[in-house]
N, C-alpha and C positions, 0 to 999 in steps of 0.2 A: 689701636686703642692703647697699647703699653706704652708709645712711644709719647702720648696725653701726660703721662701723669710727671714724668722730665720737663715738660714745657713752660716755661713761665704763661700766665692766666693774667689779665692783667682787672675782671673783674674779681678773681679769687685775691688777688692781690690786697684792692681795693677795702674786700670786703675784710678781710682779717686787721690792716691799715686802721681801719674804721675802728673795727672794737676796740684795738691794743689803744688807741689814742681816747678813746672815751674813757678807760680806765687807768689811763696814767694821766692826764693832765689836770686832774682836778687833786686837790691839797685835802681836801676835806675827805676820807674814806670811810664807808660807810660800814657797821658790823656787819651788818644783815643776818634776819634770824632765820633762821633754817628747815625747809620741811624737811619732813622725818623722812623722804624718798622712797617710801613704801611702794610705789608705782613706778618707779626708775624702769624694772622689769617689762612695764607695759611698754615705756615709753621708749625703751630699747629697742622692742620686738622687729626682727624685720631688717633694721639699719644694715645689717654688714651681710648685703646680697649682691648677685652676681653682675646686675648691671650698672652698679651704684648708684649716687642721689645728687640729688645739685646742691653744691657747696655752700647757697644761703639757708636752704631747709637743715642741714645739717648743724649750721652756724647758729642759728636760730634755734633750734632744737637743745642745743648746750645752751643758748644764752635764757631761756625762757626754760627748762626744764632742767636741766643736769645743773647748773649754776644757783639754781631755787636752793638746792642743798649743801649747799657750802657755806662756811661761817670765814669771811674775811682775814685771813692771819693779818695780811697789811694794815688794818685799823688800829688805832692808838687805843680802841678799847679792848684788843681782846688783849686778855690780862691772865693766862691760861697757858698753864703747860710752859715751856720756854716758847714763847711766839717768834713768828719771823719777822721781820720790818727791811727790808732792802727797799735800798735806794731807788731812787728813779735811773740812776746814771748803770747799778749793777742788773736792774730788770732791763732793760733800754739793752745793754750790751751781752743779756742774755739771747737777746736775739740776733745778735751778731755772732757768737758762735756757733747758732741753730742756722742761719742764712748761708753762713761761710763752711759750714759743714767739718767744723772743726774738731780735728782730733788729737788727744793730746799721748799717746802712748810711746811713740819712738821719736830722738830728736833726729832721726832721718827724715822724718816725713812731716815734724812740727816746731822744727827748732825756737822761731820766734814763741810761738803759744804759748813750751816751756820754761824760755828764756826768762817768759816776763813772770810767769807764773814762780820760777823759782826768785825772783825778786820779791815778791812778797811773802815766798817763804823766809828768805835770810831778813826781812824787815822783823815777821814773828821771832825768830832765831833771838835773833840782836836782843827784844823788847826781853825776852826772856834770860838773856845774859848766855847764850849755848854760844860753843868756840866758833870760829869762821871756818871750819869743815863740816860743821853740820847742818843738816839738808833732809830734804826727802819727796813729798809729792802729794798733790791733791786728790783726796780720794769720796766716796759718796757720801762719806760723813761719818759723828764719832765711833760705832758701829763697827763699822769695819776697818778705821784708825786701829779701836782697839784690838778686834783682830788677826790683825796686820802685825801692828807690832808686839803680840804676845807668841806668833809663829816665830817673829825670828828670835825672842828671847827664850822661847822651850829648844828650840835648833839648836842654837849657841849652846844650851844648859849640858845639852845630850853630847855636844862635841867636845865640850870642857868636861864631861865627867864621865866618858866613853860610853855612852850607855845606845843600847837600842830602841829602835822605833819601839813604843808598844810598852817600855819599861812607865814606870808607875813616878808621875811627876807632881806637882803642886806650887799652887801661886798664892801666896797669904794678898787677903783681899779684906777691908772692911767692910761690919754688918750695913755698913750707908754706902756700898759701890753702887753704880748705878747696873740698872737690870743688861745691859748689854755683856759688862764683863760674867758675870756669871754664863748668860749666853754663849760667849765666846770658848771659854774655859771647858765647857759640852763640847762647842764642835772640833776644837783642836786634843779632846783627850788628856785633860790637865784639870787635876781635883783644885778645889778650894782648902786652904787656909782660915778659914775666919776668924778673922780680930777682934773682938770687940769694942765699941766706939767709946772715948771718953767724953761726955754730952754728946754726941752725934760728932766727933772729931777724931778723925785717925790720929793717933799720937805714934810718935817713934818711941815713948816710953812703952807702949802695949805691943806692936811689935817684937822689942826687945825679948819683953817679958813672954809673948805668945812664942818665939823660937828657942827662946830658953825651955819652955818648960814641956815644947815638943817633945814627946817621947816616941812618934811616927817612922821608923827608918827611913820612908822615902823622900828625897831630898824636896824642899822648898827652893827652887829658884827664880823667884820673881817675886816684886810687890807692886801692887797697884795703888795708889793714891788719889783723892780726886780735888782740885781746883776749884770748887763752885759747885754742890750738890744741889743736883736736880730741885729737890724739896727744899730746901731752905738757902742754899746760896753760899754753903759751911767750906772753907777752905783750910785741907787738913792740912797736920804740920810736917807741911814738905822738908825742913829743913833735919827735923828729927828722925823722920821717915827714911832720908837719905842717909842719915847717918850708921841707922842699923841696917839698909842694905849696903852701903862699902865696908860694914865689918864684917857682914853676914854671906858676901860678893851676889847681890841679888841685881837681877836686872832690874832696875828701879821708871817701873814708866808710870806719866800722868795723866790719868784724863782729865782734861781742861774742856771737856766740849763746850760745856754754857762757859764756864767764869773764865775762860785763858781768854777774854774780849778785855778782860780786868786789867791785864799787862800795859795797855795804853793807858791807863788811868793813875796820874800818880796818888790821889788820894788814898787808893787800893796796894800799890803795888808791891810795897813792904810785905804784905801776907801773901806774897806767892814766894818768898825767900825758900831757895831751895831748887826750883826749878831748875835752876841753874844745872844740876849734878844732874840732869836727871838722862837714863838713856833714851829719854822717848817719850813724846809725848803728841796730844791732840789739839784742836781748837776748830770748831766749827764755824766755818765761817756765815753756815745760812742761820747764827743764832744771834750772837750778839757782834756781828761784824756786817751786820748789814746786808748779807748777800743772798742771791735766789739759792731755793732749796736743792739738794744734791751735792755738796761741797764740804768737803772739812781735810782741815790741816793736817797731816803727821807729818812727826820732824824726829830724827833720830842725832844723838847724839855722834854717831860713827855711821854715816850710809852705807860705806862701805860692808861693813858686815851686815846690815840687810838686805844688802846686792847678793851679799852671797848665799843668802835664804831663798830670796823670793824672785832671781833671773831664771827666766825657762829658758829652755832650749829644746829644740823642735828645727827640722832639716828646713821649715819656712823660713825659718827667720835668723839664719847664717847669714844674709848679707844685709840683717842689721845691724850686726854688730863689725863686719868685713867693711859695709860702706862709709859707717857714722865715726870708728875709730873706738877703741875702749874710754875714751876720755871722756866721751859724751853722755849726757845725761838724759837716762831714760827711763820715765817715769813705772812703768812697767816691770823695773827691777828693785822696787822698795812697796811694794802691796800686793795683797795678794788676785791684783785685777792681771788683764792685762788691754783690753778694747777700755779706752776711755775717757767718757767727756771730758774737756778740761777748766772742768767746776770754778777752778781760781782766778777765770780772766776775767767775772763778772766784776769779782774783788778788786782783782790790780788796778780796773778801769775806773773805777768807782773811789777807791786810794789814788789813784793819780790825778783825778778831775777834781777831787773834793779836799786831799790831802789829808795827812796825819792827825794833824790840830784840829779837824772837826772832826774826824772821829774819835778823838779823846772827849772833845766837849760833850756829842752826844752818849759816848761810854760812859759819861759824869754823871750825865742827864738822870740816866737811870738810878744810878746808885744815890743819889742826890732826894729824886723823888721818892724812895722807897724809904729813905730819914725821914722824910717829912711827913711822910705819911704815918710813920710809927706815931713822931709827935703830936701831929694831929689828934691822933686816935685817945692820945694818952689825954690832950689838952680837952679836946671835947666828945668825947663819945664814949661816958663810964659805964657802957654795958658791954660794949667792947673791951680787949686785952690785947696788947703785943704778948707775945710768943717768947717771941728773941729779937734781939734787935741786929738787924739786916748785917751783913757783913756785905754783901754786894747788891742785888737788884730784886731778890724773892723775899717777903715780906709773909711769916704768917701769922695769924689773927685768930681771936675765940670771940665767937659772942655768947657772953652768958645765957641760956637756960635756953639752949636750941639744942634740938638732936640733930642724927643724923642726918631724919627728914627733913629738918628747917631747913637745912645749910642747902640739898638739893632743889627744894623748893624754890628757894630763895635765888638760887642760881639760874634757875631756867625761869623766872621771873623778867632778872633780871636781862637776859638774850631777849626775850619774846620783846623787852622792851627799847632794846637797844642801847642800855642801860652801860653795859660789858660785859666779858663772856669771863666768867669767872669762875671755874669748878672748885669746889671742895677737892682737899687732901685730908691723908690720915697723918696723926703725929702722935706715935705712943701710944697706939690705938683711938686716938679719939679723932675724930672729924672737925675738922676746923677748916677756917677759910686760907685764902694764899693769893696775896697778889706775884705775878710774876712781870715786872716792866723792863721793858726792852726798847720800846719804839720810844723815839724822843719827841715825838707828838703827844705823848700824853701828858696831861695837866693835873694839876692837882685839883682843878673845878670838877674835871671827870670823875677823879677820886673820891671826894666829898658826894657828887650823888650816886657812889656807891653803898658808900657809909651812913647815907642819910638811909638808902635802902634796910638798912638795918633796924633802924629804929621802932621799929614795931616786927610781932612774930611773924616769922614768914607763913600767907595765908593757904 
């Protein structure tokens, strides 16, 4: 029976063949509203027993039950959260790394996978202006990007300034970072900094003025920056940020997760000025780069010295580095993974088939639509309010004389109806709405009867 489950099946085949092509070849995707999966429990019961089940009842059982409860990311209407939208060409060659059994960890065992993979890292590289040695590696996403590279910038801090494991460090971070660096800075044993934001904008003036007026003994070595904030799209000023860390010698990294998609766009790309300096930074590709989820960029300015952070060594894996040569490049030696998928091939394949120039166009798309939609709102809808007006692709909105309740009301109206999936945010304490566009399926028809949504109190 063990030797069954290695075998190619050629109705298991069939059957999975079947679904994946009902749900990629049609252009039109649907939201679909979601039960609340209070029963998931029932409908579980039992499944993962000792003789197992036949691969259509189980197929069936996701497609008719567990699939009830999911809200489509790939829809041009969910308009929520940073959504994902990949291609057909990067879903399609997601299953060729799943088929092919491919792994991306040492280039002894994956060289092409990494080859290609590190080609669109040095394509990121380029767009962002970093020198032609820097590099890095596809890891699960911004998450553990920032992670990654805040390990090897406390490393480095401790090595530059002799200090021990365990001594007392700090990363000056803004009040708008996103909730992972906070996250991170917990598990790696490194306090915050907090700066506060000028309008929700990391300035290198506050900065400045936030290490001047330190009176802390324990050292700050690091700042964080962010590219395109979660909530509004706000890209701080990297290039003044950079400044006070080369006076300050801070390790200066960016997260780029949502808006480093921005860097192909040149309408945008003057407001990432700065990146350039930077020792390190993110870009998710399963966000605004089109790609299936599990993926995101880090890219260091010197890999080298995150080689020498984050390579293990262990009596297994001596004739990795004995077989492949020190020169080779292995993914494993710049994050803190070391088993793993290689998230980036869905991207390169998807960049190679489709090219650069449309994914600039569709990166437009977004930021294109999130203007228009401000003016719209401005031109017809005076119960409505822009916010602020978009710097990239997040868009937020007030409608006069709704609480808190409306706005959620209002939102789960608008799912039930297929309408778009649209959650309320908070801004300043107050609840307001937030488009977040990403897919370049979306119109501005879909838009308008969101807004028209508006026009009366939500019931």
């Amino acid at each position: 029976m063990n030797q069954r489950m290695h075998r190619h099946d050629d109705r298991l085949f069939d059957l999975i063949s079947n679904h994946v092509h009902e749900q990629l070849h049609s252009d039109d995707i649907a939201l679909d509203c979601p039960d609340s999966g209070e029963d998931l429990g029932e409908v579980l019961d039992g499944l993962l027993c000792a003789s197992g089940n036949d691969p259509e009842h189980v197929l069936k059982l996701y497609q008719r039950e567990l699939s009830r409860t999911i809200i489509n990311q790939a829809s041009p209407r969910f308009l929520s959260f940073i959504p994902g939208a990949p291609t057909k060409a990067a879903q399609l060659f997601d299953m060729v790394v799943s088929s092919d059994a491919l792994l991306g960890t040492f280039w002894l065992e994956s060289a092409g996978v990494i080859a290609a993979e590190n080609q669109v890292l040095r394509l990121i590289a380029d767009l962002a202006g970093l020198p032609a040695t820097a590099g890095g590696c596809f890891v699960s996403g911004g998450s553990a990007g920032n992670l990654s590279a805040l390990v090897v910038a406390r490393d480095i801090a401790r090595r530059r300034l002799g200090l021990p494991v365990g001594s007392r460090l700090r990363v000056a971070v803004s009040d708008q970072a996103h909730s992972s660096v906070g996250s991170t800075l917990n598990v790696i044993g490194v306090e915050a900094l907090v700066v506060p934001s000028v309008d929700h904008r990391f300035t290198g003036a506050a900065l400045r003025a936030a290490l001047e007026d330190d009176r802390d003994p324990s050292p700050v070595i690091a700042v964080v920056a962010t590219a395109g904030t979660t909530n509004a799209g706000i890209i701080d000023d990297l290039a003044g940020i950079a400044d006070a860390a080369e006076a300050h010698d801070l390790w200066f990294h960016v997260d780029a997760a949502y808006g480093g998609a921005g860097l192909f766009a040149h309408s945008v790309r003057r407001k990432f000025d700065g990146i350039e300096r930077a020792d390190s930074f993110i870009v998710d590709s399963h966000k605004w780069l089109f790609g299936p989820f599990g993926s995101g960029a880090l890219i260091y300015r010197d890999p080298q010295v995150a080689r020498s952070v984050h390579s293990q060594v262990a009596p297994y894996l001596d004739g990795v580095q004995t077989h492949a040569g020190q020169s080779k490049w292995n993914p494993s030696d710049y994050a803190h993974h070391l088993t793993r998928t290689p998230g980036g091939m869905p991207l390169w394949f998807s960049l190679a088939v489709h090219g650069t120039d449309a994914y600039r166009s569709a990166i437009e798309s977004g930021i294109s639509i999130a203007k228009e939609t401000a003016d719209l709102i401005r031109a017809e809808y005076p119960h409505l309010e822009v916010i602020r007006d978009p710097e990239l692709s997040c868009l937020l909105f007030r409608r006069h004389g709704w609480s808190a309740g409306d706005y959620y009301r209002w939102s789960k109206e608008l799912l039930a109806d297929e309408i778009g999936f649209i959650l309320p945010t908070t801004w300043e304490n107050e609840v307001v709405g937030r488009f977040a566009f990403v897919h370049p399926g979306t119109t501005i028809e879909m838009v308008r009867q969101v807004l028209d949504s508006t026009t009366e109190p939500a019931s």
